[in-house]
N, C-alpha and C positions, 0 to 999 in steps of 0.2 A: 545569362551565364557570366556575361563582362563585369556586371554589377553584382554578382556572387563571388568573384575572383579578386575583385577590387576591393572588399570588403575582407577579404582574408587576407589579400594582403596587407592590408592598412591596421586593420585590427584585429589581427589574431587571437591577442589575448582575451578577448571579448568572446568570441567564436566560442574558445576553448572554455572559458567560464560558463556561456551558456550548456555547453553538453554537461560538465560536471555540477551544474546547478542543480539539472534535470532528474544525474543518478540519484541527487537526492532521494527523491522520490521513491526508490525502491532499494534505497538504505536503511529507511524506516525500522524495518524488523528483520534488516539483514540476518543479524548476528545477535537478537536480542536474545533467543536461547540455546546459542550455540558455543558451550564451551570447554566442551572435556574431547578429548583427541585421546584415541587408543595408545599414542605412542608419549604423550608426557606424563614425566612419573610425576604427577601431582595425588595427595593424600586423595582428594574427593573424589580423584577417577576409580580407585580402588575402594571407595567406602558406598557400595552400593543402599546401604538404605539411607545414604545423605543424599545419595541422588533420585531415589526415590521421593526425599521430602521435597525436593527443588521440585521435581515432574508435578506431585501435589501441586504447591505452590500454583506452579505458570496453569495448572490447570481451572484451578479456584479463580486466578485474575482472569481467564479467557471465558471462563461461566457467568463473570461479574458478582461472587462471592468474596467479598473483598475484607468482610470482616472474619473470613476464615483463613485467610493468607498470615496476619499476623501473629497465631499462634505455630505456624507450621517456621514461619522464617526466623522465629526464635530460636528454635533448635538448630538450625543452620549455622546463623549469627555466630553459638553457643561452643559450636565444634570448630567453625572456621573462622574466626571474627576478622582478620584481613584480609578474606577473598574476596573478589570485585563481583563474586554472584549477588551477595547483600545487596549492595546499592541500585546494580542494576533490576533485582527483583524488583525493590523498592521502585525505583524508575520507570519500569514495566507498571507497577500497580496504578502508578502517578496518570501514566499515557492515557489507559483503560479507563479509572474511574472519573479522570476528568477531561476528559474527551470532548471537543479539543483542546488540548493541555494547554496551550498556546493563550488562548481567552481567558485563562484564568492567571491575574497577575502573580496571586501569591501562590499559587501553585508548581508556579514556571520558573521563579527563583529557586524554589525548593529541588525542583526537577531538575535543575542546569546543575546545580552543587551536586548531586546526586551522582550525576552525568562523569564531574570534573572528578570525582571523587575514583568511581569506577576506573577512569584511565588511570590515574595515580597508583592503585592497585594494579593495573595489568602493567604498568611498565617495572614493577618489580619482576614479575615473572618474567618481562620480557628479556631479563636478565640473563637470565639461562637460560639455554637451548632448546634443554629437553622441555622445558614449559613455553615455549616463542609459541607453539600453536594454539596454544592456549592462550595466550596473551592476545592473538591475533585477533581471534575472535571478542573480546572485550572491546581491544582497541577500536576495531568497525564498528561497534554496536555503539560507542561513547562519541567517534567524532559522528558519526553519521547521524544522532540524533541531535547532537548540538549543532550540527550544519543548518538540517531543520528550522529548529527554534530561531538561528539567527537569519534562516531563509523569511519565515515565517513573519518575523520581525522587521524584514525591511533591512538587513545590515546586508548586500550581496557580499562584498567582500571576506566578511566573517567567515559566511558561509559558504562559500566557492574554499576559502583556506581549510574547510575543516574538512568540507569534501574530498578535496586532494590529498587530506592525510588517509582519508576511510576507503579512498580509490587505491589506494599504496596497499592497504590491507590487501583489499579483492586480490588485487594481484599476488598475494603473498599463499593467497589461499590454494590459487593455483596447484600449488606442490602439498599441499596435504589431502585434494583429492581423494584419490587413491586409496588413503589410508583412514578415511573416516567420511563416513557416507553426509555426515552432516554437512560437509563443506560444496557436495555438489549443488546446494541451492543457491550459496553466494556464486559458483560459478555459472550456474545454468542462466541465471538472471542478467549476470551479465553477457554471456553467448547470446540471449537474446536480444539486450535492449541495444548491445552495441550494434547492433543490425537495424534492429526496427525503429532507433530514434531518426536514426537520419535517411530513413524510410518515410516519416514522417515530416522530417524536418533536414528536408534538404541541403539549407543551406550551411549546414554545417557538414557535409560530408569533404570538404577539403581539409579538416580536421583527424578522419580518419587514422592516419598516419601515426598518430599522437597516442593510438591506443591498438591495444592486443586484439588480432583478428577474432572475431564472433563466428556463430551461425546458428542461427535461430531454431531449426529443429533439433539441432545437439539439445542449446540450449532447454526447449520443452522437457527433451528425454530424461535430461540431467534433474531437473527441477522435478521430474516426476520419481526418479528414480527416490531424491529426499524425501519428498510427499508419502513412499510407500516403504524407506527402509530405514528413514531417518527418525532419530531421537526428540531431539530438542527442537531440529526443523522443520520435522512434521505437519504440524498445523499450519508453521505461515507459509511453506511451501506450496498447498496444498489452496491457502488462499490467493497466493498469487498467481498460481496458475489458472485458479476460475475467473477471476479479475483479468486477468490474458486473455482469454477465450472468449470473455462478455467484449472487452473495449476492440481488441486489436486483429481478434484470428474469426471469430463470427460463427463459434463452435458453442453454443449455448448447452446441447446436450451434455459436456464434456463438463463444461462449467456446471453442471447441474448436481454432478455426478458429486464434483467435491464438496461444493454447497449443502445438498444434502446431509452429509457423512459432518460436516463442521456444526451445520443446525442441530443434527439430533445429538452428539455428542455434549456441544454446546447451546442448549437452549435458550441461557438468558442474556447472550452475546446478540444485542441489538444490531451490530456489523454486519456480522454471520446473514442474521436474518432479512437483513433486508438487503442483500445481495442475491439469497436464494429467491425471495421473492420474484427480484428481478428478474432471475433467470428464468422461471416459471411463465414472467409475463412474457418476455421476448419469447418465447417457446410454444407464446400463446394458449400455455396451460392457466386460463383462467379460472375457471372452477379450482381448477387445485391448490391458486396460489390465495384464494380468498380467505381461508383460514389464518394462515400465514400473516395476509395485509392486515386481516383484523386486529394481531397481537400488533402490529406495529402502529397501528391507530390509537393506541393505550399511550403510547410517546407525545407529551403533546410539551417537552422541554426540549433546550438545544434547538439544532436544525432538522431534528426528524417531522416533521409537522410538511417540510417543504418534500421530504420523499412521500410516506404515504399519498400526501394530496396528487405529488406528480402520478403514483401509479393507479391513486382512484379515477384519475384522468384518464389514464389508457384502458381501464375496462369498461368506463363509459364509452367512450371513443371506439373502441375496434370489436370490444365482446358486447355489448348491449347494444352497437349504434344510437348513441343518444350525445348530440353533437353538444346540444346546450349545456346538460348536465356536464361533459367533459370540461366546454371552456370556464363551468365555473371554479372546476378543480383545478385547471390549468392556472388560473389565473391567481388563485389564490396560494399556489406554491411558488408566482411568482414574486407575491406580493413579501417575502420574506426574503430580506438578502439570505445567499449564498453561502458556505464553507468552501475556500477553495480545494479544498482535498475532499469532502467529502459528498459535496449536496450540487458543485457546478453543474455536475454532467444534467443533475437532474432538471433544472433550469435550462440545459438545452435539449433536453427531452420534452417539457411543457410548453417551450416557445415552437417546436418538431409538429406538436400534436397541436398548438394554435393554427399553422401553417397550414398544415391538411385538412383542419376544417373551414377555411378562410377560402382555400382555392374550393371545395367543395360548395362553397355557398355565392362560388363566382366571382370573390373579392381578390383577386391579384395582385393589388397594390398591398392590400396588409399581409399576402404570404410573404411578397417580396420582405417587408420588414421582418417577419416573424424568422424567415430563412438567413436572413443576416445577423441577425442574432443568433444563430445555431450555430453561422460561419465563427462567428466570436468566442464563442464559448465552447462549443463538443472538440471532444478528443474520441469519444467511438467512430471506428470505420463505418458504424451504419449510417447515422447521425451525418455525417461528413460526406458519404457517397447522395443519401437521400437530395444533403442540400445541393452539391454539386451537379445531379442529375436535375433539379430543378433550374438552375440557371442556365443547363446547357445549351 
C-alpha cells in the first residue's frame, strides 16, 4: 500500500493517463452511431427516410457488405454533404473492412483524415445549442478513435490527449440521458468500467476522486436498456455487453443470448462470430458450437487462424479428451503473433489449455511456465482465477 501511495504521489499524472488510456478501449464504438437526439432541431433528425439510409448503411458494414454501402451513402452525401455522418460512415467502413485498421499503413492515413474531418463538422454544430447533442456524439466517436490509432501507434501522449477530449464528451452525455435512449450506452459503459477497472487494477484507485461515481450493475441495466430500445446503439451495445459477461461477470448464458441475435442478423461479421462461438464453447456447448467453428475455419487471413486453432484446441482438450491433438492446436495458435485487441486473450487461453495438459501428464515445471504466461497476458476472470488458484 506504501508503494501504491508513493507512486501517486509522485506521479499522478501517470496514474491518471493509465486509466484514460484504458477508456480507450471502449471508446472504440462509443458513439460511432449515435447521432440524432430527439431534442436538436437538425434537418436529418426529421427526414426519416435519410435516416433510414444511414440504418442501411451501418447495417451493410456490420454484414461486411461493403460494396453496398457506397451506393446507399451517396444519397446521404447527396442531401446532407456537410454532416459529419459522411465521414464517419466512411470511417466506420474503413475500421470493418480493414480490420485491424491500424496494420494497414495506407488505410490508416486515410482513416485519421476521415476522423479529423468528422470533428471539423461536428464543432459547427457545436455551435449551437440546440445541435451540442448532436455534436457531442460525433465529437466522442472522432477523438476516441484517433486516441486509438495514436494508442495503437506507440504515441501515449497523443493518445491520453485525445482521450480526455472524448472523456469530456462522456460526461456531457450525462445530461442527455433522459432524453434519448441512445446515450444510455456511453453512460452504462462508463457506470461500469469506472468500477470495474480499478477492480482490476488496483493501483489506480487513489485516482478515483478524479472521476464521476460509477456502479456497475446500473451500469449493465443502462447498457441493456440501449441494446433493447436503442437506435443507432443497438448493436454495439449489445456487443459489449456479451464481451462483459464473457471476460469480467462469467455469465456466458447472458452473453449467448446477444451473440446469437448479433450472428443471425449478422452473418458475415466474422466478430460476431467468433465471439458466439466462444460463448458456446465456454458453455461447453460443443456439438453446437462446431458448425459455427467450421465457418470460421474458412478464415485463414489476418489473425483469425490464431482463434479457430485456439478453440479447436479446446474441443480436443475438454469435449473429445484427446490431449495430443489439443497441444497441437494449442501450439500452433501460438505460433502466430498476437492482435492486441483482438487474438491476446486467445494466446492465453492456448498457453491455459497447455498448462492443464502439462500438469495432467505430471510435468509441473512446464504448467508453472505455461501459467505464467496466462499471468502475462489474460484479462478474463476465468483465465486469472484458474492461474491464480494454481499458484496458491
Amino acid at each position: 500500500m506504501k508503494r501504491n501511495i508513493l507512486l501517486f504521489k509522485g506521479n499522478t499524472s501517470k496514474i491518471k493517463n493509465s486509466i484514460l488510456a484504458h477508456f480507450l478501449q471502449f471508446f472504440l464504438f462509443l458513439f460511432a452511431f449515435c447521432f440524432v437526439s430527439p431534442t436538436a432541431h437538425t434537418q436529418i433528425l426529421y427526414d426519416i427516410p435519410s435516416q433510414n439510409l444511414v440504418l442501411e448503411a451501418i447495417d451493410h458494414i456490420y454484414n461486411y457488405e461493403f460494396g453496398e454501402v457506397e451506393p446507399v451513402a451517396r444519397q446521404i452525401r447527396a442531401k446532407y454533404p456537410n454532416h459529419p455522418v459522411n465521414s464517419m460512415l466512411k470511417a466506420m467502413q474503413l475500421q470493418w473492412q480493414y480490420l485491424p485498421v491500424k496494420d494497414n499503413k495506407g488505410v490508416s492515413g486515410q482513416y485519421l483524415s476521415l476522423l479529423h474531418d468528422c470533428l471539423a463538422k461536428a464543432k459547427v454544430l457545436e455551435k449551437n445549442e440546440k445541435t451540442r447533442p448532436e455534436a457531442a456524439f460525433f465529437s466522442m466517436a472522432g477523438h476516441g478513435y484517433i486516441a486509438l490509432m495514436h494508442n495503437y501507434n506507440g504515441d501515449k501522449l497523443k493518445a491520453v490527449s485525445e482521450a480526455k477530449q472524448a472523456y469530456d464528451y462522456v460526461m456531457e452525455g450525462f445530461k442527455y440521458m433522459d432524453k434519448n435512449p441512445e446515450f444510455y450506452f456511453s453512460s452504462g459503459l462508463y457506470n461500469y468500467y469506472v468500477i470495474r477497472y480499478p477492480e482490476d487494477h488496483p493501483i489506480v484507485k487513489p485516482m478515483l476522486f478524479f472521476f464521476k461515481d460509477g456502479n456497475r450493475e446500473e451500469g449493465l441495466r443502462q447498457m441493456d436498456v440501449a441494446a433493447r430500445k436503442g437506435v443507432f446503439t443497438r448493436t454495439e451495445s449489445a456487443f459489449y455487453l456479451a464481451r462483459i459477461f464473457l471476460k469480467h461477470e462469467l455469465r456466458y448464458e447472458r452473453a449467448g443470448v446477444y451473440l446469437a441475435s448479433l450472428t443471425q442478423k449478422y452473418p458475415n461479421n466474422p466478430i460476431f462470430l467468433m465471439k458466439y462461438t466462444e460463448a458456446l464453447l465456454l458453455l461447453n456447448k460443443y456439438e453446437e458450437a462446431k458448425p459455427y467453428l467450421e465457418r470460421l475455419t474458412k478464415r485463414t487471413d489476418k489473425f483469425f487462424p490464431i482463434i479457430w486453432r485456439t478453440f479447436e484446441g479446446l474441443i480436443q482438450e475438454k469435449h473429445l479428451k484427446n490431449d495430443q491433438e489439443a497441444v497441437k492446436f494449442y501450439q500452433a495458435a501460438l505460433r502466430q503473433s498476437y492482435d492486441d485487441e483482438y487474438t491476446k486473450e486467445y494466446h492465453a487461453f492456448s498457453y491455459a489449455g497447455l498448462a492443464r495438459i502439462a500438469l495432467r501428464a505430471g510435468d509441473r515445471k512446464k504448467a508453472i511456465g505455461y501459467y505464467k504466461k496466462v499471468e502475462e497476458l489474460a484479462e478474463y476472470k476465468a483465465l486469472l482465477k484458474e492461474a491464480k488458484d494454481f499458484f496458491r
